[in-house]
C-alpha positions as CSV (number, residue, x, y, z in Angstrom):
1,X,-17.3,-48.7,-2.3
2,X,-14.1,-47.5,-4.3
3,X,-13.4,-43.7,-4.7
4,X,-13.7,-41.9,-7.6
5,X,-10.3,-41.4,-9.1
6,X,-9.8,-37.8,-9.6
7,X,-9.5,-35.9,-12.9
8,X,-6.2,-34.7,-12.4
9,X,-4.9,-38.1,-11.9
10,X,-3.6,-37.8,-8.6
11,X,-5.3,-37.2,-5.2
12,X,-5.0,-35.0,-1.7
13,X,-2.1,-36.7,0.3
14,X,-0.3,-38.1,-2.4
15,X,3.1,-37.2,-2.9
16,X,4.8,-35.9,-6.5
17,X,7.9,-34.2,-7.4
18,X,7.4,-30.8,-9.3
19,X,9.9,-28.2,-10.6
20,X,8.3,-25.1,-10.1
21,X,8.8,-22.3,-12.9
22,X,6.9,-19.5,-12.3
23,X,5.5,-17.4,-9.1
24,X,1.8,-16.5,-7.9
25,X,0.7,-12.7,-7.1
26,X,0.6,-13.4,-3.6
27,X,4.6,-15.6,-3.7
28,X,3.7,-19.0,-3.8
29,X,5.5,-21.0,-6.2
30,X,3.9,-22.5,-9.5
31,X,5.0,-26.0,-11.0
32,X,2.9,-28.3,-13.4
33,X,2.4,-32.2,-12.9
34,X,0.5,-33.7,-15.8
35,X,-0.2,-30.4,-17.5
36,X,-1.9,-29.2,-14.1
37,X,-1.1,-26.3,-12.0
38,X,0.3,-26.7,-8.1
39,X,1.1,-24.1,-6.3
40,X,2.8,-24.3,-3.5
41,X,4.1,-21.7,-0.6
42,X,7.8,-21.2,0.5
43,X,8.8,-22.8,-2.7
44,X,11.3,-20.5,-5.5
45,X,11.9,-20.8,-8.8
46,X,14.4,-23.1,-9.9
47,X,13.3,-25.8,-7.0
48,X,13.1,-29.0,-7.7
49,X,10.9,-30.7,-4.5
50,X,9.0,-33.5,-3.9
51,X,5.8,-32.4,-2.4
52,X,2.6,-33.6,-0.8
53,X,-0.7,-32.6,-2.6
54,X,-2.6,-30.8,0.9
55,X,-6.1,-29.5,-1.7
56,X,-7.5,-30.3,-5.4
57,X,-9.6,-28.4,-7.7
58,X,-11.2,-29.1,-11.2
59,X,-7.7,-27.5,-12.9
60,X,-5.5,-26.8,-10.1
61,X,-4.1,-27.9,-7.0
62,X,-2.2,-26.8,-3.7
63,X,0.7,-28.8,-2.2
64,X,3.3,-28.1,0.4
65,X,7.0,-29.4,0.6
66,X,7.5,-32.3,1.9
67,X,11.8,-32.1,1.0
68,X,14.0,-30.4,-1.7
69,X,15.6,-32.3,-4.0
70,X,17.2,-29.8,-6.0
71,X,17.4,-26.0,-4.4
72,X,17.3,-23.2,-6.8
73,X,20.2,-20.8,-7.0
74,X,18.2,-17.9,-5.3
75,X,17.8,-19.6,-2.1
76,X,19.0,-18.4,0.8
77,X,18.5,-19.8,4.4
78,X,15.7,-18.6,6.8
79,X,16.4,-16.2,9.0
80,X,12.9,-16.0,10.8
81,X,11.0,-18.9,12.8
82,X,7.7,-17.7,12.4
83,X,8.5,-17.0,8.1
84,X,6.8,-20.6,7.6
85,X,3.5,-19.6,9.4
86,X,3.3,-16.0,9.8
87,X,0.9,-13.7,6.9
88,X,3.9,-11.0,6.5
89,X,7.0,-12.4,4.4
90,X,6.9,-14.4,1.6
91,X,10.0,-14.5,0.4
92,X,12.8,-14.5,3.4
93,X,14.1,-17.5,1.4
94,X,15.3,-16.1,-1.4
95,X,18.1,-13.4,-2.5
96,X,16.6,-9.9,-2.5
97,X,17.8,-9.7,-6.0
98,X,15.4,-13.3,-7.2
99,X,12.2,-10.9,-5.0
100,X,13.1,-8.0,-7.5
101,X,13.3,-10.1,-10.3
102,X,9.8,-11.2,-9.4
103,X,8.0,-8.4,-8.6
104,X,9.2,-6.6,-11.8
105,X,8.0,-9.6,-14.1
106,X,4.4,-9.8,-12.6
107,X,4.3,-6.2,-13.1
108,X,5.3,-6.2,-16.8
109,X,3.2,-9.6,-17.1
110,X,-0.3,-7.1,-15.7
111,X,0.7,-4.6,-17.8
112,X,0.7,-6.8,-21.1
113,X,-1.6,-9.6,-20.4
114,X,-4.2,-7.5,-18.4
115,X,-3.9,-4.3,-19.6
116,X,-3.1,-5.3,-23.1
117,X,-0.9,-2.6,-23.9
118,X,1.9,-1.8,-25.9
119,X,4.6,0.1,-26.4
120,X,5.1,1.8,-22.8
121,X,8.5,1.8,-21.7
122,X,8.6,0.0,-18.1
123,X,11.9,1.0,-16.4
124,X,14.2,-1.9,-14.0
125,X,12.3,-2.1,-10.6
126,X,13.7,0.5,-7.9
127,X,15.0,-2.0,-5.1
128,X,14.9,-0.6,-1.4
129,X,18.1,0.1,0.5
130,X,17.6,-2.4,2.8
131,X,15.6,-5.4,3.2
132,X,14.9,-5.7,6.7
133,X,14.4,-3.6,9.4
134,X,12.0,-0.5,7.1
135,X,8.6,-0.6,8.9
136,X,7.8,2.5,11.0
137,X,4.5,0.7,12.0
138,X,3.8,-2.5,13.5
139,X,-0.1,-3.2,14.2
140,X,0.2,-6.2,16.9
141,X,-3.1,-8.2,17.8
142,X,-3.6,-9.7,20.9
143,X,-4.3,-13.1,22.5
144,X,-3.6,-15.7,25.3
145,X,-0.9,-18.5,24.8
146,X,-1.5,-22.0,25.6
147,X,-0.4,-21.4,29.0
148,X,-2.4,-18.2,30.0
149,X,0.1,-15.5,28.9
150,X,-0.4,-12.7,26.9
151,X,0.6,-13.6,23.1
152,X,1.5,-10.2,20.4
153,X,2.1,-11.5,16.9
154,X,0.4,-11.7,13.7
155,X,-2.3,-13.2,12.1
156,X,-1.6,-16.1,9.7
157,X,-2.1,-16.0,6.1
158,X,-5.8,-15.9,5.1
159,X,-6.5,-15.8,8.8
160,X,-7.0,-14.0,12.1
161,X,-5.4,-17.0,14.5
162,X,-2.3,-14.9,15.9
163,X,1.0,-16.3,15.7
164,X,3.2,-15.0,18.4
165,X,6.0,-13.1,17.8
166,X,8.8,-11.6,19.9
167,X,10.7,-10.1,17.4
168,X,10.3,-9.1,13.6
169,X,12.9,-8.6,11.2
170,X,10.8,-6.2,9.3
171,X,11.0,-3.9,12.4
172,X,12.8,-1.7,14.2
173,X,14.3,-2.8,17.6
174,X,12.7,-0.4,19.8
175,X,9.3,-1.7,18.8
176,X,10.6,-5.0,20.5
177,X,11.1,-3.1,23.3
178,X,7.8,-1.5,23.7
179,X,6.4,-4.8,23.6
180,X,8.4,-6.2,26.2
181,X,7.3,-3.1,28.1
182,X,3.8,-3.7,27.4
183,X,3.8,-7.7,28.6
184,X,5.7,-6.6,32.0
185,X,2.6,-4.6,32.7
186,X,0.1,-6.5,31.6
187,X,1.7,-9.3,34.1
188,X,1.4,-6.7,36.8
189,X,-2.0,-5.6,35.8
190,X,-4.0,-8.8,34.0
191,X,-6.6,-7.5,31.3
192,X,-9.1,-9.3,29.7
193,X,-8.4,-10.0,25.8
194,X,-10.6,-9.6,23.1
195,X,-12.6,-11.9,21.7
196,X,-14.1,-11.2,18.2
197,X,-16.6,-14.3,18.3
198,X,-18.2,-12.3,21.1
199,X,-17.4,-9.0,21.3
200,X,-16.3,-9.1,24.9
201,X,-12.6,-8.5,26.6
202,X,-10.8,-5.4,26.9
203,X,-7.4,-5.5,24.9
204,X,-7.6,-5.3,21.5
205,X,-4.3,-4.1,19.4
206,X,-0.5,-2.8,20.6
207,X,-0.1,-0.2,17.8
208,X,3.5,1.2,17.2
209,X,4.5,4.0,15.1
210,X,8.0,5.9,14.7
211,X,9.1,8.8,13.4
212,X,13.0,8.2,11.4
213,X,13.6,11.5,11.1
214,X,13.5,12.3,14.3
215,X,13.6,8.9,16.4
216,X,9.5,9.6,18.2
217,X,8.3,6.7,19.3
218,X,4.7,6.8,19.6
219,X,2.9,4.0,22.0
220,X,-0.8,3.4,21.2
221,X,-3.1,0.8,22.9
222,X,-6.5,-0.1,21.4
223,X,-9.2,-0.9,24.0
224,X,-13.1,-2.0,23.7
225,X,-13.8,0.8,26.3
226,X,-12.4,4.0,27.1
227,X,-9.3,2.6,29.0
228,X,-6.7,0.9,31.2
229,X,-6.4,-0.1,34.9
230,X,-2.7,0.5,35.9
231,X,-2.3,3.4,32.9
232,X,0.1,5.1,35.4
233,X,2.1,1.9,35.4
234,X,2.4,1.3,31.4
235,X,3.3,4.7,31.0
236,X,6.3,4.4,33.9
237,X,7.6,1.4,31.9
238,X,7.5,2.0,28.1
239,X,9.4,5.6,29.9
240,X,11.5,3.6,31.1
241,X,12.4,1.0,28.2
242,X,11.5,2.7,24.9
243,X,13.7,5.1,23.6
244,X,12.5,8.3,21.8
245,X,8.5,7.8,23.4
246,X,7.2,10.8,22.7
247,X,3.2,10.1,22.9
248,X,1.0,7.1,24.4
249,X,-2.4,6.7,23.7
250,X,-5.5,4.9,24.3
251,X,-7.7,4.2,20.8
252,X,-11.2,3.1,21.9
253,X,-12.8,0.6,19.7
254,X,-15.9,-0.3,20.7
255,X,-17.4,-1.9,17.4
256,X,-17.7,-5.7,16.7
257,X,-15.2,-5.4,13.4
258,X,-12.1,-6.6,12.5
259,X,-11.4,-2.4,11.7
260,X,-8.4,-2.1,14.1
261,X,-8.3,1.8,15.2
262,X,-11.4,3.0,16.7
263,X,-12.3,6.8,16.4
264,X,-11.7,8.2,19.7
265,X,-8.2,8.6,20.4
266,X,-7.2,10.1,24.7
267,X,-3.3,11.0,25.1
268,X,-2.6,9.6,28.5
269,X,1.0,10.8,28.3
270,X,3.1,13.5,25.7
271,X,1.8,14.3,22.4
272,X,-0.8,13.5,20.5
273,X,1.4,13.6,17.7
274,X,5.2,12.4,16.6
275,X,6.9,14.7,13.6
276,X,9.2,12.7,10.6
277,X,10.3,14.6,7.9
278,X,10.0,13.4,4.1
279,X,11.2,14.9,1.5
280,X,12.1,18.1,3.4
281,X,8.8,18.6,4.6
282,X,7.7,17.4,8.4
283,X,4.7,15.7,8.5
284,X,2.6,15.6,11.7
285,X,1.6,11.6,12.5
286,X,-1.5,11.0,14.8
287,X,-2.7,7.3,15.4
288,X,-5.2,7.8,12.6
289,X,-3.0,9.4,10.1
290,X,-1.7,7.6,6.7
291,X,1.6,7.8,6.7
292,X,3.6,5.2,4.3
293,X,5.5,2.6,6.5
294,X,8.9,2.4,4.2
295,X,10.2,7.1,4.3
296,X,13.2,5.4,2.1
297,X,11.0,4.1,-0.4
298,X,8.3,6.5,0.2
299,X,11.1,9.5,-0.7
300,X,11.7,7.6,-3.9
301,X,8.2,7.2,-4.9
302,X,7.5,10.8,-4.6
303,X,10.4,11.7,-6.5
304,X,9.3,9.5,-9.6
305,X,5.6,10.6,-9.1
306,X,7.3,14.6,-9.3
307,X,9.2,13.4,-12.4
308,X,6.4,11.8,-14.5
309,X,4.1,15.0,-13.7
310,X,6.8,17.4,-15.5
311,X,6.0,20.4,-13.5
312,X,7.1,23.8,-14.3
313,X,5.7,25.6,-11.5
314,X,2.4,27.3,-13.3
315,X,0.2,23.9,-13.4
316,X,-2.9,23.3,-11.3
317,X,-2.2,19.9,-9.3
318,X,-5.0,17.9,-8.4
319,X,-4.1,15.2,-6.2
320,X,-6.7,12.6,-5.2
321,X,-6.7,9.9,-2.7
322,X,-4.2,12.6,-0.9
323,X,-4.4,11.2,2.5
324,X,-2.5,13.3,4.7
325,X,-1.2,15.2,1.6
326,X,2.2,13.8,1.5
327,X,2.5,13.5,-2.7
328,X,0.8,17.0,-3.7
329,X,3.0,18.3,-0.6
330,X,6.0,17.1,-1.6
331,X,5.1,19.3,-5.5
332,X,3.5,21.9,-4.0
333,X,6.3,24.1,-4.3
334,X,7.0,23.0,-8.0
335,X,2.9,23.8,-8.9
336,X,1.0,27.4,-9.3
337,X,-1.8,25.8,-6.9
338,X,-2.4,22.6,-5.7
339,X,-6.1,21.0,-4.3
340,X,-6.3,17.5,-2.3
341,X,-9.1,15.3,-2.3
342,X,-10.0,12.6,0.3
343,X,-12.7,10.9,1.8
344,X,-11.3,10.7,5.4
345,X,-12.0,13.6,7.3
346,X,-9.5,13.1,10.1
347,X,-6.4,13.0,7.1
348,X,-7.8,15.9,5.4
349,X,-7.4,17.6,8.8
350,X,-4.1,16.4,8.7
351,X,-3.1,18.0,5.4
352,X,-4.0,21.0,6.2
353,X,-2.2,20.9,9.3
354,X,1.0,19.7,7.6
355,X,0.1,22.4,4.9
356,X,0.3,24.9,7.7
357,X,3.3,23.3,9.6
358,X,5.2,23.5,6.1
359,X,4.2,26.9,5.4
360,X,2.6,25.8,2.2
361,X,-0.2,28.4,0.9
362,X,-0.8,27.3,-2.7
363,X,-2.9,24.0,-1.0
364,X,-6.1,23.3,-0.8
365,X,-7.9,20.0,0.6
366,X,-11.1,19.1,0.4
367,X,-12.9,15.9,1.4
368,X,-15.0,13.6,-0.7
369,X,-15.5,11.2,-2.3
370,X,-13.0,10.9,-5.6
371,X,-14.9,10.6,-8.2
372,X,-17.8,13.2,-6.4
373,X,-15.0,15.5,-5.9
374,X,-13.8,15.6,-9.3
375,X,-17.6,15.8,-10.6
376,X,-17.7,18.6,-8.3
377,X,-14.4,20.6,-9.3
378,X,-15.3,20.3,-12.7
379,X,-18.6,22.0,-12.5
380,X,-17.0,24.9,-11.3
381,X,-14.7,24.6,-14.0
382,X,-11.6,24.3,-12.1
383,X,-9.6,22.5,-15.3
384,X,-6.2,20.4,-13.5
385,X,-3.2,20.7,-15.8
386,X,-1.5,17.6,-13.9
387,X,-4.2,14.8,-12.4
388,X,-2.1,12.6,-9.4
389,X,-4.4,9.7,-8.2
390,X,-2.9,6.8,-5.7
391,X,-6.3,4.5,-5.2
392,X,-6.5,2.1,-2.6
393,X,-6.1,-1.8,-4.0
394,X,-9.0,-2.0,-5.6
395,X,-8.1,0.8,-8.3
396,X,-10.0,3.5,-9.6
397,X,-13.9,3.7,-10.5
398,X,-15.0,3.9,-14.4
399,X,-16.7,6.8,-13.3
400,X,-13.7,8.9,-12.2
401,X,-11.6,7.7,-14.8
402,X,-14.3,9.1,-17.3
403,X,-14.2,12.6,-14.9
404,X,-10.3,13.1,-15.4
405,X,-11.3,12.6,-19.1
406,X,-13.2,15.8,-19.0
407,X,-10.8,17.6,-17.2
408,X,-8.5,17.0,-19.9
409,X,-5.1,17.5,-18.0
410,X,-1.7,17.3,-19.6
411,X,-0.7,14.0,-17.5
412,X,-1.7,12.0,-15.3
413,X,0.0,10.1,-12.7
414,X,-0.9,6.8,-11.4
415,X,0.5,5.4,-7.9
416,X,-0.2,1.5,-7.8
417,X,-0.3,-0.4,-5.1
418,X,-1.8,-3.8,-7.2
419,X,-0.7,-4.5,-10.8
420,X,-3.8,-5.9,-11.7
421,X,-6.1,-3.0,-11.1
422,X,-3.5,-0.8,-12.0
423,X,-3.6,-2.5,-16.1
424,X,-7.0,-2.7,-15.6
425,X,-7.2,0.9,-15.4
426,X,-5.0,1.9,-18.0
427,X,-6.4,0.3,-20.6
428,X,-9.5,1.8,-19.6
429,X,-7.7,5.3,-19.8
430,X,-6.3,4.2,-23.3
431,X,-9.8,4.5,-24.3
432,X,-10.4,7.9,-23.4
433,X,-7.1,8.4,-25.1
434,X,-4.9,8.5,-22.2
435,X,-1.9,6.9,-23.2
436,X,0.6,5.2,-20.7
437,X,4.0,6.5,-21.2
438,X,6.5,5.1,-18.8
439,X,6.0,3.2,-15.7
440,X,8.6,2.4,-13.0
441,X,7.8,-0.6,-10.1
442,X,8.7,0.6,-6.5
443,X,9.5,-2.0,-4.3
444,X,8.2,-0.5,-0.5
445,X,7.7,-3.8,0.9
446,X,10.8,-5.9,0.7
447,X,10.3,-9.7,1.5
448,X,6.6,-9.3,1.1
449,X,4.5,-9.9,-2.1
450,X,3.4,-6.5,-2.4
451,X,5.0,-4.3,-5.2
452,X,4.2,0.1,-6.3
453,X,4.0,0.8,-9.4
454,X,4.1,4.6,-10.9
455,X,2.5,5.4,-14.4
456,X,3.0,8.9,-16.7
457,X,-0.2,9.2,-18.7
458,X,-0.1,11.8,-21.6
459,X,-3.1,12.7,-23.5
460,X,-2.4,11.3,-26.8
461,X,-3.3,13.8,-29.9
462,X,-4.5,13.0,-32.9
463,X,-2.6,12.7,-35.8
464,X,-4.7,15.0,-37.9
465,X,-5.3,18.6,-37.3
466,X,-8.2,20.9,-37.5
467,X,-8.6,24.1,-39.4
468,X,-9.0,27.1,-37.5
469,X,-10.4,30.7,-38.8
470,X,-8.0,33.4,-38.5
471,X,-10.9,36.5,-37.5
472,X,-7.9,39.1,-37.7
473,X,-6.1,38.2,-40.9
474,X,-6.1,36.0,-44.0
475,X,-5.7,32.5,-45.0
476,X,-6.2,29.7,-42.2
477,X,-3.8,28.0,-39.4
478,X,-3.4,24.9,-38.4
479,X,-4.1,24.3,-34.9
480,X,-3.2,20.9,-33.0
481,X,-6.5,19.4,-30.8
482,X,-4.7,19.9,-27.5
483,X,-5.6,20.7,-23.7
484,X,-7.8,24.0,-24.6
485,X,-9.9,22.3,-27.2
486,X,-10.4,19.5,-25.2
487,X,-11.7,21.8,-22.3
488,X,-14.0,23.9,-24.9
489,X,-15.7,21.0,-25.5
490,X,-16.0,20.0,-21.9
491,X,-17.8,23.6,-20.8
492,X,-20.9,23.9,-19.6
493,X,-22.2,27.4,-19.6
494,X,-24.1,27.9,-15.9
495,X,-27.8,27.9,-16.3
């Protein structure tokens, strides 16, 4: 019987050249044959490449290189063996300057094709100071090589098969170290690995964290079960070979999840917590805290966020998604009074602690649920002049977005981690006539696909005015619809 020729005139396994011209969200390269789409990993704009179709669709299909013909000017050789296979970098292959280029277009591309808006200034991308070398956390999971030993990597893209890894350019050296500590015992002491399929085996994660300000290293070993034959040991070596250790701990993880902490956290040596200071303020990190992974770029994104909310030092901030507090902290000293809303209880904890550890007394935190929260601060008419919300990936709910409406604040100020949502959400805001001012993209993960963005929202007022009668005098004013209007309308007298 003869196969059915498919629609987009060529088939899986057959080979084409294709210039590619444009770049996916997630840094695979785009080219079109016959008006169809092919994307295809590892590629950069600019390439010329004959390439070998490896999956079709209806309108699209997937290939990978087979050889360049024609290199685009941004590439740059590979300095990473795993770059090919492992889910971290995409773009080790190109000049860092070709990655800003990038991740500034596709946010300006959300911004107008998503979002639909105009007329918001978006300022050049803020590039990192370095490109390498940034993470202060490396989650590692474990396996068994080929040959029995014990394999720490990461997980492939779109996967959880492990690809080892001895070294990591994204990385600080001593978190080499640690794991070269952490195999040596493991050879002295054999453990049984997880398994996800079943649930059963012992090792789980190798979880590193450091502190830059300070140089703490902190060692933390997730187990399915409260711990470790030969602890004694593990803690003598990473002693030994890890500079700056300042806490080891065991995270129990009992559950049948791909969730990597558990928990239950025991400190079998030092601390329980390392210190780093950002933006003057120390911050207490436990295993379970948020923390960003990138203080440079962290600093910088805090500095913009400060910016865009135009403090003057007698606002109300109201920070939500606040994690460990770090944004509203580092403005608390610029506000009148500042409240942080999260729906971890174990950050919230932490907030206040680094409240304390700061000597900050205009905070409070509260945990909840965003939108709840908000709901909840409103009834008790507690009016924010200056809204800060950094969502996770997905992006804000309709129903929170509509909350901040009632507040009526001055500005809000949007912390991005995805483009998409983010323009999704502002043009939802431009219909409660929140108006997207300026926006700046933050680049906190060099050589990866991700990219921050931060938004200043103003409320937009109406061109007209409203008359307004003078009770002491004669004649009538003009008064703008502004902030105290807007909360008038928004009171609800207490039954």
């Amino acid at each position: 019987m003869k196969k059915k020729k498919s629609i987009l005139g060529f088939e899986k396994n057959d080979q084409i050249e294709l210039e590619i011209t444009g770049m996916t969200a997630e840094g695979s390269g785009v080219g079109r044959y016959r008006e169809v789409a092919v994307f295809v990993p590892n590629a950069a704009i600019g390439d010329r490449l004959r390439i070998r179709v490896v999956k079709t669709a209806k309108t699209y299909a997937f290939g990978k290189i087979e050889e360049i013909l024609h290199p685009s000017a941004d590439r740059i050789p590979v300095d990473c063996c795993q770059f090919s296979q492992c889910g971290g970098c995409v773009f080790r292959h190109i000049q860092y300057g070709a990655e800003l280029r990038i991740k500034e277009q596709r946010v300006r591309d959300a911004i107008s094709r998503i979002g639909g808006i105009e007329g918001v200034t978006i300022r050049p991308i803020r590039g990192a100071p370095k490109a390498d070398h940034y993470r202060n956390k490396a989650q590692f999971p474990v396996g068994r090589a080929a040959n029995g030993t014990l394999m720490l990597g990461f997980y492939a893209h779109h996967s959880h098969r492990i690809v080892a890894c001895d070294t990591c350019a994204l990385q600080p050296a001593v978190f080499d170290q640690a794991a070269q500590a952490f195999r040596q015992w493991e050879r002295e002491y054999p453990q049984e690995v997880y398994d996800e399929s079943t649930g059963k085996g012992r090792l789980r994660h190798f979880y590193l964290r450091q502190a830059r300000a300070t140089g703490e290293v902190m060692v933390c070993v997730v187990v399915n079960g409260n711990g470790l034959s030969g602890e004694d040991r593990l803690i003598q070596l990473l002693r030994q070979q890890v500079p700056g250790v300042k806490s080891i701990v065991i995270n129990s993880n009992r559950e049948k999840t791909n969730v990597i902490l558990g928990e239950k956290c025991r400190t079998i040596w030092g601390a329980d917590t390392i210190t780093d200071i950002l933006c003057g303020l120390r911050f207490r990190i436990s295993p379970l805290s948020f923390y960003q992974v990138n203080p440079e770029q962290a600093e910088c994104l805090y500095q913009l966020a400060g910016k865009y909310a135009g403090l003057t030092g007698k606002e109300t901030l109201l920070d939500l998604y606040c994690g460990t507090g770090t944004i509203g902290l580092s403005m608390a000293h610029q506000v009148k009074k500042l409240i942080g809303v999260e729906m971890v209880a174990q950050a919230i904890e932490d907030a206040k602690k680094n409240a304390l550890e700061n000597k900050i007394q205009n905070a409070e935190f509260f945990c909840g649920d965003a939108a709840q929260a908000a709901e909840m601060l409103l009834e008790q008419e507690k009016y924010p002049d200056v809204v800060v919300i950094d969502p996770p990936r997905k992006g804000c709910d309709a129903e929170l977005i509509q909350t901040i409406h009632k507040m009526a604040p001055q500005r809000v100020v949007y912390v991005s981690c995805d483009p998409a949502t983010l323009a999704r959400d502002l043009k939802l805001f431009s219909q409660f006539n929140y108006q997207a001012v300026e926006l700046t993209p933050v680049d906190m993960f060099p050589r990866t696909a991700h990219v921050e963005t931060v938004v200043q929202l103003s409320h937009k007022k109406p061109d007209s005015v409203i008359n307004v009668k003078v009770e002491f005098g004669e004649g009538e004013g003009k008064v703008p619809l502004d902030n105290i209007a807007k909360r008038a309308a928004a009171y609800k007298p207490k039954e």
